[in-house]
C-alpha positions as CSV (number, residue, x, y, z in Angstrom):
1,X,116.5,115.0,72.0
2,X,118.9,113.0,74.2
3,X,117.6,112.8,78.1
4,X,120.0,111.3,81.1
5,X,117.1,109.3,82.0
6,X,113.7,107.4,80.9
7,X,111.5,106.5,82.6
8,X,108.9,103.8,81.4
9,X,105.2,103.8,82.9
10,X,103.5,106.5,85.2
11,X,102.1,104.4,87.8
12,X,103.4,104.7,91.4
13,X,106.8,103.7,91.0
14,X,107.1,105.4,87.7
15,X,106.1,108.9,89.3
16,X,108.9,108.5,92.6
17,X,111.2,107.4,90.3
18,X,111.2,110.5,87.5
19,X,110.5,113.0,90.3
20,X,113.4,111.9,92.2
21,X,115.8,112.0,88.7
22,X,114.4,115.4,88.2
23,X,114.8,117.1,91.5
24,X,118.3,116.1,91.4
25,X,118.5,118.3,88.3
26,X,119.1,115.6,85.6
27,X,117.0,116.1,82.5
28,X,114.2,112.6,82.7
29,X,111.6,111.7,80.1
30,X,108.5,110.2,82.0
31,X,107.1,107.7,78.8
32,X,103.3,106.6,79.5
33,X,100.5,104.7,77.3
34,X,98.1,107.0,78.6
35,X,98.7,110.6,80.5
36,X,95.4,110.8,82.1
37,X,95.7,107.0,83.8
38,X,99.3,108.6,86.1
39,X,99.2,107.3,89.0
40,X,95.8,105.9,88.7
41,X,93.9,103.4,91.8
42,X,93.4,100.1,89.5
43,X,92.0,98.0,92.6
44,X,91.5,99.4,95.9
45,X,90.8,103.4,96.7
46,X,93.6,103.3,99.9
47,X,96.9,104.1,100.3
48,X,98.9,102.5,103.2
49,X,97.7,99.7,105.3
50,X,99.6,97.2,107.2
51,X,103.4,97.6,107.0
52,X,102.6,99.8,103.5
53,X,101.4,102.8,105.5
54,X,104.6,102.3,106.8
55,X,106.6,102.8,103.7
56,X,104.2,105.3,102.7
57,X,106.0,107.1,105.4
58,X,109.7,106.0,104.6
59,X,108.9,107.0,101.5
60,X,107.9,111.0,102.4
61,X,111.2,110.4,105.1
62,X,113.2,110.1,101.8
63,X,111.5,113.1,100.2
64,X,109.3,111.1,97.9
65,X,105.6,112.3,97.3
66,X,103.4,109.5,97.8
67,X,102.6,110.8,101.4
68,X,101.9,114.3,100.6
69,X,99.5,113.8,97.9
70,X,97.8,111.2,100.0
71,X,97.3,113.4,103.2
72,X,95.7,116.0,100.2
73,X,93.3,113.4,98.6
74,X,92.4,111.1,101.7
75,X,88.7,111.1,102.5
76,X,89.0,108.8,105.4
77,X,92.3,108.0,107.7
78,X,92.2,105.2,110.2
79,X,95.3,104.0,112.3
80,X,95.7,100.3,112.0
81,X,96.4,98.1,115.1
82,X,96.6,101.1,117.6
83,X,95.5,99.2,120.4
84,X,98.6,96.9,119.7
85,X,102.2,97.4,120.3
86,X,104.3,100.3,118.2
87,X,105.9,97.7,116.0
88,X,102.4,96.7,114.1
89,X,100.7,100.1,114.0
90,X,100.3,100.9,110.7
91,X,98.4,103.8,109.1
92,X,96.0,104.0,105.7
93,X,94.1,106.3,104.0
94,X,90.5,106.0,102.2
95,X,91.6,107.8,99.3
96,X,89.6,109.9,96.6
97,X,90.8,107.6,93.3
98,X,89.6,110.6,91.0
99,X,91.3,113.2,93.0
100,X,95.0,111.5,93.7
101,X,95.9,110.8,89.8
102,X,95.0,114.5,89.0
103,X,97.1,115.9,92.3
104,X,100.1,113.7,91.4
105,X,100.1,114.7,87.4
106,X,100.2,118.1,88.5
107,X,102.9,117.2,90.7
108,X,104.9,116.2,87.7
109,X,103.7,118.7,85.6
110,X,105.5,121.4,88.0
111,X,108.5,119.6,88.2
112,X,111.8,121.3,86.6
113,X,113.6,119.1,84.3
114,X,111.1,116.8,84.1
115,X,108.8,116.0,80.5
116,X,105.9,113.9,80.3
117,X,105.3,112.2,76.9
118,X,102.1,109.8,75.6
119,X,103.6,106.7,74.1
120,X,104.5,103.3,74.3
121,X,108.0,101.5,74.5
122,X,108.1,98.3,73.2
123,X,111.8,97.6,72.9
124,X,115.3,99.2,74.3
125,X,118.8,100.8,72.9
126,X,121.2,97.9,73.8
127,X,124.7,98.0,72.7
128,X,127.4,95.4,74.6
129,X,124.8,94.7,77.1
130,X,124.6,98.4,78.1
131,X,120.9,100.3,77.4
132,X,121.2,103.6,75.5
133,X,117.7,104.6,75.1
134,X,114.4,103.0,74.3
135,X,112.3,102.4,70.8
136,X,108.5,103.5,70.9
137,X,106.0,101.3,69.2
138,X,106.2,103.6,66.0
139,X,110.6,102.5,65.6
140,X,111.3,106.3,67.3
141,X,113.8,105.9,69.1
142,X,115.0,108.2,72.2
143,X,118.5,108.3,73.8
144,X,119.6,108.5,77.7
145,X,122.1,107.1,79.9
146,X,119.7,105.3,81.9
147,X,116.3,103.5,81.8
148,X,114.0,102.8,84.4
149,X,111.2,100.3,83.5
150,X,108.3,100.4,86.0
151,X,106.0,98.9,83.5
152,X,103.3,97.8,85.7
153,X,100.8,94.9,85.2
154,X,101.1,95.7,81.6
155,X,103.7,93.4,79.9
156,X,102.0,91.0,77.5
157,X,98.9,91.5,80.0
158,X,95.5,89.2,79.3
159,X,92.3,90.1,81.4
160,X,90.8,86.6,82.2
161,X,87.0,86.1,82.9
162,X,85.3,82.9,83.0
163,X,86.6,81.5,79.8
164,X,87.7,84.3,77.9
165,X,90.8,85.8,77.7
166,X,91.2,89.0,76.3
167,X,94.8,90.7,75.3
168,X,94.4,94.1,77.6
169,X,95.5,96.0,80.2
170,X,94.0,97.3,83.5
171,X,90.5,98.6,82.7
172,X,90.5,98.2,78.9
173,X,93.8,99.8,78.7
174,X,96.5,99.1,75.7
175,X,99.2,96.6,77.0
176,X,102.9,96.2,76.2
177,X,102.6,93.6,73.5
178,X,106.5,93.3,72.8
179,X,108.9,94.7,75.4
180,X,109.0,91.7,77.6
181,X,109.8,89.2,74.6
182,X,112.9,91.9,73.7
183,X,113.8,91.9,77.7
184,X,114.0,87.9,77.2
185,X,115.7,88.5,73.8
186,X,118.7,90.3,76.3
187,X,118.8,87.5,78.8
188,X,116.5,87.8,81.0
189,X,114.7,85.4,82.7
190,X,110.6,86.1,82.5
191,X,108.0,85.2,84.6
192,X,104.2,85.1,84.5
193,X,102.0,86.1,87.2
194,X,98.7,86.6,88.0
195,X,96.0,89.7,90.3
196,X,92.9,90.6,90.6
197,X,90.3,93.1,91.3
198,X,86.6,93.2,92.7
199,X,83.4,94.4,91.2
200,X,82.7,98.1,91.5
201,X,79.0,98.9,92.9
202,X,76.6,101.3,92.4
203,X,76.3,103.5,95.8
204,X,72.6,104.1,95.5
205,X,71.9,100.5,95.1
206,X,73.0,99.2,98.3
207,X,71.3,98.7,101.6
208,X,73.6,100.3,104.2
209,X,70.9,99.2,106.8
210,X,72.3,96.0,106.6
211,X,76.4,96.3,107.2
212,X,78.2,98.1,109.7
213,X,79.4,101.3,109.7
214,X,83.2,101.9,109.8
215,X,84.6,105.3,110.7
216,X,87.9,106.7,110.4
217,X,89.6,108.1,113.4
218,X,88.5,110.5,115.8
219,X,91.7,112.4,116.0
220,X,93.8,113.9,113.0
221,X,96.3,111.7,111.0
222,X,98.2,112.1,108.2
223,X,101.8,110.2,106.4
224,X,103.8,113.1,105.8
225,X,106.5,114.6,108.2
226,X,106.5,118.1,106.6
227,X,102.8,119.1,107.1
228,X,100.0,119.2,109.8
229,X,96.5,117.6,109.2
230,X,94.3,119.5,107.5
231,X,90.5,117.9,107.3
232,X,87.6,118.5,109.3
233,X,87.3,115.0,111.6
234,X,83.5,114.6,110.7
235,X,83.6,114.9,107.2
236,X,85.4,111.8,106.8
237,X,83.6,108.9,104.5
238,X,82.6,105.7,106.2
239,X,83.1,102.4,104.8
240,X,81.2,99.5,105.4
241,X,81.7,95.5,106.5
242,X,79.9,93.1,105.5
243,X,80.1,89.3,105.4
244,X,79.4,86.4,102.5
245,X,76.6,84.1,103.4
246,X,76.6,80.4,102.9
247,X,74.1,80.9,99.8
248,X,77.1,83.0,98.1
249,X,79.5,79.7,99.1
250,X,77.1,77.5,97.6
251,X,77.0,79.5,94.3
252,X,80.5,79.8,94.0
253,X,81.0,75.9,94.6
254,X,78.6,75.2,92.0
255,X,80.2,77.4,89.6
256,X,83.7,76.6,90.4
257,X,84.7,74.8,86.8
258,X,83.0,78.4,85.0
259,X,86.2,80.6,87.2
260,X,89.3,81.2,84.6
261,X,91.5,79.6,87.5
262,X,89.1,76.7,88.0
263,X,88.5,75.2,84.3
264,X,87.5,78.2,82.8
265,X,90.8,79.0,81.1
266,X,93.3,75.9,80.9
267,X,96.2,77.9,79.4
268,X,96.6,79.9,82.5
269,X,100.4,79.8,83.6
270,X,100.4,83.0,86.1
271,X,100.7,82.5,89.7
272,X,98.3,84.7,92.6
273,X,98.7,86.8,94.9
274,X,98.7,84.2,98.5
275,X,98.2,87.3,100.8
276,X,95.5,88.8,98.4
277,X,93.5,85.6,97.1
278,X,90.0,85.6,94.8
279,X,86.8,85.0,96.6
280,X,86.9,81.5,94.6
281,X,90.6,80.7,96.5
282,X,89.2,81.4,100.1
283,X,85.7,79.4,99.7
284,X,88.4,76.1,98.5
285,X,91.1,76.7,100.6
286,X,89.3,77.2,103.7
287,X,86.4,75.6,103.1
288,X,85.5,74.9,107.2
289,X,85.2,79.0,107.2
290,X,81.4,79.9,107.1
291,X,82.1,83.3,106.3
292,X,84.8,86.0,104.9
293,X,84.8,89.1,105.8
294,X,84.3,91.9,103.1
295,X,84.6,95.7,103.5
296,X,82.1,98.5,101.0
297,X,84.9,101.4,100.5
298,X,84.0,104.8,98.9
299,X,86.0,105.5,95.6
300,X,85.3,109.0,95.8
301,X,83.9,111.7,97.0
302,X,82.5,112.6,92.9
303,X,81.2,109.2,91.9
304,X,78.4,106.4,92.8
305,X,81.2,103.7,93.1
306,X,81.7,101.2,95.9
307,X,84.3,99.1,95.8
308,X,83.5,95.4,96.7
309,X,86.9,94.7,99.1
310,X,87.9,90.7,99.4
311,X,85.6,90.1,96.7
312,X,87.7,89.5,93.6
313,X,87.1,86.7,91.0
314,X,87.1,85.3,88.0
315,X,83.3,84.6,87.6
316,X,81.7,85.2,84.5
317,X,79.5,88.0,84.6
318,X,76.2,86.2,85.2
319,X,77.4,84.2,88.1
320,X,78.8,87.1,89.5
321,X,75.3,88.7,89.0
322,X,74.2,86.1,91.4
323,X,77.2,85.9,93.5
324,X,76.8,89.9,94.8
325,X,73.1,89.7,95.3
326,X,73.7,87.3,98.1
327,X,75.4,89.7,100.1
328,X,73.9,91.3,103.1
329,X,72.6,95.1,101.9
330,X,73.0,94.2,98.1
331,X,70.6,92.1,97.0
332,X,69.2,94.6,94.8
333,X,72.8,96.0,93.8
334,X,74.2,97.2,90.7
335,X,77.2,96.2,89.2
336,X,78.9,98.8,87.5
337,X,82.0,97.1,86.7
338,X,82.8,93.6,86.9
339,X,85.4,91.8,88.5
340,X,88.6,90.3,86.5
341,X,91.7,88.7,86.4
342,X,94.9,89.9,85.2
343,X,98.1,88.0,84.0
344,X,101.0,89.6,83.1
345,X,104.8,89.2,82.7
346,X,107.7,90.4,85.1
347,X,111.4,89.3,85.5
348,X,112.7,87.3,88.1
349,X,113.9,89.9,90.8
350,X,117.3,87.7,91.5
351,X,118.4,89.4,88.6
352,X,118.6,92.8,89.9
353,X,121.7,94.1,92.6
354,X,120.6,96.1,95.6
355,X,120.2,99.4,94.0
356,X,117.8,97.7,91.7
357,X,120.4,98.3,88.7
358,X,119.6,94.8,86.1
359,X,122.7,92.3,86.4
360,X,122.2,91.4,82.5
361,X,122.0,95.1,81.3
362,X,123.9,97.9,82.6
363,X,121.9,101.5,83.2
364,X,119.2,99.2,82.9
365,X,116.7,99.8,86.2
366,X,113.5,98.2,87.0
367,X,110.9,99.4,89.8
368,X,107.4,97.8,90.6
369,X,105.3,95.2,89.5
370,X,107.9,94.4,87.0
371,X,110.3,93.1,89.8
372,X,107.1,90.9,91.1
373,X,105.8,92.8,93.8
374,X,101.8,93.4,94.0
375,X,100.8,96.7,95.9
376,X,100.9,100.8,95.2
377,X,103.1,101.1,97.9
378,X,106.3,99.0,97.4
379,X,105.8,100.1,93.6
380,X,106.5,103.6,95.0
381,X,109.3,102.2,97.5
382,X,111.1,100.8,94.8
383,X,110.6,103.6,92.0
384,X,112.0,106.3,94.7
385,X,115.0,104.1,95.1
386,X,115.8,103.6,91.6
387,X,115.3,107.2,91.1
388,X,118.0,107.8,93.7
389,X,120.2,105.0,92.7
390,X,120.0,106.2,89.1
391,X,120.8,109.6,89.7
392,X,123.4,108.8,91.7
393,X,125.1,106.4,89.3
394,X,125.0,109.7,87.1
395,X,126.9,111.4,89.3
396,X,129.7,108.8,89.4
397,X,128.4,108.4,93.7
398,X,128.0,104.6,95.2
399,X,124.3,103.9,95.4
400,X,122.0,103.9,98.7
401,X,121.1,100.3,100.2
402,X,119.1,100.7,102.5
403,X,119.6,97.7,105.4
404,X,116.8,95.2,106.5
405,X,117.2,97.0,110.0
406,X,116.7,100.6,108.9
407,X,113.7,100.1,106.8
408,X,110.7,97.7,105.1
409,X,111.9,99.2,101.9
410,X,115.6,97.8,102.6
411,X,113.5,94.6,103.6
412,X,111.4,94.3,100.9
413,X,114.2,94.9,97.7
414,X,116.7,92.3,100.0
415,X,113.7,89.9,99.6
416,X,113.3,90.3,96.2
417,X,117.0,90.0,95.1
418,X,117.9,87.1,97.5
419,X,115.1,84.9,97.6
420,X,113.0,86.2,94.6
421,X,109.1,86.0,94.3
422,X,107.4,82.8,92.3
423,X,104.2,85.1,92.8
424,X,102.8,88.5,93.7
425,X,105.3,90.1,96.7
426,X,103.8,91.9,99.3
427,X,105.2,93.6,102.3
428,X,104.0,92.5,105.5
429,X,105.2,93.2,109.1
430,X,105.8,89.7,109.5
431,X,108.7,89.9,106.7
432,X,110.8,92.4,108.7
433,X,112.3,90.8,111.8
434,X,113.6,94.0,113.7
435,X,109.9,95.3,112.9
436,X,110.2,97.1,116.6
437,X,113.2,99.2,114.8
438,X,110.7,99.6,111.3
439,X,107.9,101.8,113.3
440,X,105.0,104.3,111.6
441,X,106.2,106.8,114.4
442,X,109.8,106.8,113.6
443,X,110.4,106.8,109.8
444,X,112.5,110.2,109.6
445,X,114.7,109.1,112.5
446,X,115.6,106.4,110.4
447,X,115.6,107.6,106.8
448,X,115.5,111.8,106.9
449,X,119.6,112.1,106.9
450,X,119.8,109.9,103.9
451,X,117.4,111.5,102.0
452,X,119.3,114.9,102.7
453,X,122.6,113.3,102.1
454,X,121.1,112.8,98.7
455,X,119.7,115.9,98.3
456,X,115.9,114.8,97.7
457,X,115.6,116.6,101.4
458,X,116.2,120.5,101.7
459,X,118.3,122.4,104.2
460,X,115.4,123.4,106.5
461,X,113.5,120.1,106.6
462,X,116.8,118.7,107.9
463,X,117.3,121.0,110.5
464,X,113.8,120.4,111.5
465,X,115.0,116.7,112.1
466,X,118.5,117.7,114.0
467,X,116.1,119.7,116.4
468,X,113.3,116.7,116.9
469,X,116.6,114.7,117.5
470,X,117.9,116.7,120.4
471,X,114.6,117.3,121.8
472,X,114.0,113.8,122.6
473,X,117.4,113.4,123.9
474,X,116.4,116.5,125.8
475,X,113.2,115.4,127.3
476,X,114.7,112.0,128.3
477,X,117.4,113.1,130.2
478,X,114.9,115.9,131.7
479,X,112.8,112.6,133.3
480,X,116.0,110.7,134.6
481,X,116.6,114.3,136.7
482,X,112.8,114.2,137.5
483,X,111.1,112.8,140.5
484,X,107.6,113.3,141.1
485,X,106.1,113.3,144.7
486,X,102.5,112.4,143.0
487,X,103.9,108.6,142.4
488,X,106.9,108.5,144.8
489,X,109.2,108.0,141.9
490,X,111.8,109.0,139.5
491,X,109.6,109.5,136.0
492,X,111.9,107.5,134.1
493,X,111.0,104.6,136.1
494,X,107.5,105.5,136.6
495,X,107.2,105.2,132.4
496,X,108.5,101.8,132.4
497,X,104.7,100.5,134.3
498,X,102.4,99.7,131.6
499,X,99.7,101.5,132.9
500,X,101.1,105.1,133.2
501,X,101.1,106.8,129.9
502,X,102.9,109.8,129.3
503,X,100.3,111.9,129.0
504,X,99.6,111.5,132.6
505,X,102.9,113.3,133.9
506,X,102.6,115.4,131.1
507,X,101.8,118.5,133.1
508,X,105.3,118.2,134.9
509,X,107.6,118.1,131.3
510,X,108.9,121.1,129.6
511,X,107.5,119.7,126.3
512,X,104.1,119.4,124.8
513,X,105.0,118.5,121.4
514,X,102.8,114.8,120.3
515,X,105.6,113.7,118.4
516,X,108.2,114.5,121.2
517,X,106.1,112.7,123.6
518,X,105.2,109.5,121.7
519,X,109.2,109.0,120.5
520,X,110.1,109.3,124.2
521,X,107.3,107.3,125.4
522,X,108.3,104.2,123.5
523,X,112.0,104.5,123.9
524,X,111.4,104.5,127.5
525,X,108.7,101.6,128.0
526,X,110.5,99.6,125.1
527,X,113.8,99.8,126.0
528,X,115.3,96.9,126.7
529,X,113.0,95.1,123.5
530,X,114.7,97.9,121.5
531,X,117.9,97.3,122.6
532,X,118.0,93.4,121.9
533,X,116.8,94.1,118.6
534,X,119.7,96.6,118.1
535,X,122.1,93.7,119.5
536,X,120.8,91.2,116.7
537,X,120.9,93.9,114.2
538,X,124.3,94.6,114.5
539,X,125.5,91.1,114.3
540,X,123.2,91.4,110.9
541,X,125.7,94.1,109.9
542,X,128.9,91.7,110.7
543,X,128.1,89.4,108.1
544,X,127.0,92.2,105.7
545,X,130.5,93.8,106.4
546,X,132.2,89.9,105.3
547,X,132.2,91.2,101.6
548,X,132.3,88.1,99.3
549,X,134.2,89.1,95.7
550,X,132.5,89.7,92.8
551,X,134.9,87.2,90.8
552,X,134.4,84.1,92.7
553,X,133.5,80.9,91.0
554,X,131.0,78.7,93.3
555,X,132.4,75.8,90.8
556,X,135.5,75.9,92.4
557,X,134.3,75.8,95.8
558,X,134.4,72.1,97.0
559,X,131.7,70.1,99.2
560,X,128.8,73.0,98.6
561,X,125.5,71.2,98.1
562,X,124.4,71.3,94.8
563,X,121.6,73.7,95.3
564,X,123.4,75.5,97.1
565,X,126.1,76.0,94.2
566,X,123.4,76.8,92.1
567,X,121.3,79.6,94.6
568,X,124.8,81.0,95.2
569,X,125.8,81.3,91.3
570,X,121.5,82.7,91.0
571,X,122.2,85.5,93.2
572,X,125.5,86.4,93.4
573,X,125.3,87.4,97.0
574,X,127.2,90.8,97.8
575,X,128.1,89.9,101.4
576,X,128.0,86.7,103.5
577,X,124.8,88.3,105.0
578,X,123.3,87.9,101.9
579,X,124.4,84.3,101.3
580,X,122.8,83.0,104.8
581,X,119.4,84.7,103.7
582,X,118.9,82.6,100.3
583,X,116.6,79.9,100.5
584,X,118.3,76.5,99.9
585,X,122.0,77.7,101.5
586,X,122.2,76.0,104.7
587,X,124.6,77.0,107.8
588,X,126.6,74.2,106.3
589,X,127.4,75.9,102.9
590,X,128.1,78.8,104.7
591,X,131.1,77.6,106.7
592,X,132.3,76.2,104.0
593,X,131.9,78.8,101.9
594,X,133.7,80.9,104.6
595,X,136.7,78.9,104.9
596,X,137.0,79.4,101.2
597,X,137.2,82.3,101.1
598,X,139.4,82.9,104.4
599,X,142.0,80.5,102.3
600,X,141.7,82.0,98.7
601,X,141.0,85.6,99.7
602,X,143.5,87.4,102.1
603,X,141.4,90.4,102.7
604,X,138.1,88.7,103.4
């Protein structure tokens, strides 16, 4: 049976990406080692966090599903940095890792023109470097006109502990022995990385006398746009923080050389996470710290697990017997699943245009870990967008890029494509530099029309939006008119002091809605921030609108620095926009580049 798409691997991106394909009504193959592991939790039960609870909700703006099945499976919800400005507050969920996988299969099990299948792909269709299909490990081979590759962690993937290395996936799962050696067979370049994951402890076992309680939220939260909280406040599940001792740093200094990254393992060529190091990275790197912090998070509401957050490694198990019984509250503990290192193979994202269609194989997408990015959440980001991107190239329509000022998705693929990743990518809110634009509160502002104008968002949810529009138009034109006797002064003005809050004129406004009130609220106090970012934003947009063409040769181009030549002929920027943004182009390069093409190309 022919399909017009495959999608390989059912993680997070791998579930955004066929449900997208199949909502648009274009017959997809979801292809996964193992049914029951879709969209499993492989290291921490959350979803969202800083900046990723964020694209959690540009996500469910686009009409994806990550949002909605989190708000259904979430056993704690806690907004991150709310006593800080709009621009950082982020939110994330506790989430239930049994529940979530079985919600989104279901998801996918409902879905029209979608079919699941239990395999695994070890090589593609390839005919005049265009993909045609994929081959399973058994030589069957099944035809589309696209293929979407959100592999995962597990191309070629070793789990590393102490001084074994054993050839496996995420928690004893079967790897991809073969697909990425065929991917470098095609051109492409390969490169190895390396993550991580904690040890998982038995609930019963611990001390909770000993940490601090952490609680979610006292009012109601959730990531979607479409539907209203729905959890009783104090049946939320607490975590806990706790912090290593200088016993555990001694043990871990003494057992450094026994780590797989320390002398353990010397044929290890994959690179770490920076933002997400092991236990063993913090105690060398910042050795004048006396303590790291380290959070005890439910993984469920069903099971005895607690997972051990910030407290990854490498250990062999013995040492890492001794290492989690020097913890406050679990010096008795159990382990019920170690902790490990994973290495695995990706492809240098440079080799992927905007729409996150391959440069060396056409109809060839790739979404996820593959592109080297670490996190549930910009796996997702991407997957949706290759779903749209796919479907649209179906449909003979020019793809959706998303700009670095309309979103942390549009930040995080422009990242990827112009500067690549030598290691494990990861969003943060330091990344995005309009981040006041980029807010938790204002995701379908931003992203809702284009997820109708590709039809992943229906009639009525769009009209919803229209109506939220004018409302806040509404309301702030209602407080320019308004003058209240209370304060002496026009309530326009009166927002702009920091210490009145909307909710304190609230009685005099014609609207009660939260939403209405929190979008006016920080248009009004943040105005003139919002509009300088707009101003820098647009000049942004000027250079992306300096198109550079497609058939230039950087050889020709005198006086460019040599790396220069060499980043430019890499990446193949689209725009002159895109050219300033690689690392190793300097302004220089640029101008010359400009004249260039000013001379050569008459409608540049």
């Amino acid at each position: 049976m022919n399909y017009e798409v495959i999608v390989v691997g059912g993680g997070h991106a791998g579930c955004e990406a066929a449900l997208a394909c199949a909502k648009k009504g274009h017959k997809t193959l979801l292809v996964t080692g193992n049914i029951n592991n879709i969209a499993t939790l492989p290291c921490n039960p959350s979803i969202g966090g800083s900046a990723k609870g964020i694209v959690v909700r540009e996500i469910d703006a686009l009409g994806g599903v990550m949002g909605k099945v989190a708000d259904k499976t979430q056993i704690q919800m806690k907004m991150l940095n709310s006593a800080k400005g709009p621009a950082v507050r982020s939110l994330r969920s506790q989430t239930d890792k049994i529940i979530y996988p079985k919600e989104m299969l279901e998801v996918l099990k409902k879905q029209e023109n979608l079919e699941l299948k239990e395999a695994m792909v070890e090589d593609l269709i390839v005919e005049n470097e265009k993909v045609y299909g994929i081959v399973l490990a058994d030589n069957t081979k099944i035809k589309s006109e696209i293929v979407i590759l959100t592999t995962g962690t597990y191309l070629k993937s070793d789990i590393l502990v102490g001084n074994v290395r054993t050839s496996s996936g995420p928690a004893g799962e079967k790897p991809s022995l073969h697909l990425s050696d065929n991917l470098k067979k095609y051109g492409f370049e390969i490169l190895r990385l390396k993550t991580g994951t904690p040890q998982r402890i038995k609930k019963s076992t611990i001390d909770f006398s000993k940490t601090k309680i952490e609680n979610g939220d006292e009012e109601l939260l959730c990531f979607s746009f479409d539907d209203k909280p729905n959890y009783n406040i104090e049946d939320q599940v607490p975590c806990h923080l706790i912090y290593t001792t200088p016993q555990t740093h001694k043990i871990i200094r003494d057992n450094l050389n026994k780590a797989s990254m320390y002398g353990g393992l010397d044929d290890i060529t994959g690179i770490g996470p920076r933002y997400c190091p092991s236990i063993e990275d913090k105690i060398v790197r910042f050795a004048d710290k006396e303590k790291h912090q380290l959070f005890l998070e439910p993984e469920s509401r069903y099971c005895d697990e607690i997972y051990l957050q910030g407290f990854s490694t490498s250990m062999p198990h013995d040492v890492q017997e001794l290492m989690v019984h020097t913890l406050p509250g679990l010096e008795n503990a159990t382990i019920l699943k170690y902790a490990y290192a994973i290495e695995y193979d990706a492809i240098y994202p440079t080799q992927l245009k905007p729409s996150l269609e391959t440069k060396v194989i056409e109809n060839l997408f790739t979404a996820g870990q593959i592109n080297g990015t670490s996190g549930y959440e910009e796996a997702a980001g991407q997957g949706l967008i290759a779903g749209i991107n796919a479907s649209l190239k179906l449909e003979g329509k020019e793809p959706l890029i998303l700009k670095r000022n309309e979103s942390y998705i549009g930040v995080m693929i422009d990242d990827l494509i112009t500067k690549g990743t030598d290691e494990p990518y990861r969003l943060l809110t330091s990344r995005a530099e309009y981040r006041l634009l980029l807010r938790h509160d204002n995701a379908d502002l931003r992203l809702r029309e284009y997820g109708y104008k590709v039809g992943l968002i229906e009639e009525l949810k769009y009209k919803r939006l229209l109506e939220k529009k004018n409302q806040i138009e509404s309301l702030i034109d209602e407080l320019k008119r308004l003058y209240i006797k209370e304060y002496n002064c026009n309530a326009h003005l009166l927002l702009k002091r920091p210490e009145i809050k909307i909710k304190d004129i609230k009685k005099y406004l014609s609207y009660n809605d939260e939403e209405i009130l929190e979008q006016v609220e920080i248009n009004i106090k943040y105005e003139g921030y919002i509009n300088k970012t707009i101003k820098e934003a647009e000049k942004m947009i000027k250079n992306e609108e300096k198109i550079i063409p497609s058939d230039i040769d950087y050889d020709k181009i005198p006086n460019l620095a040599t790396e220069a030549r060499q980043k430019l002929k890499e990446v193949r920027p689209l725009s002159i926009g895109q050219a300033i943004r690689i690392s190793g182009v300097n302004p220089s390069d640029i101008s010359i580049l400009t004249i260039y093409l000013r001379k050569h190309y008459a409608n540049v």
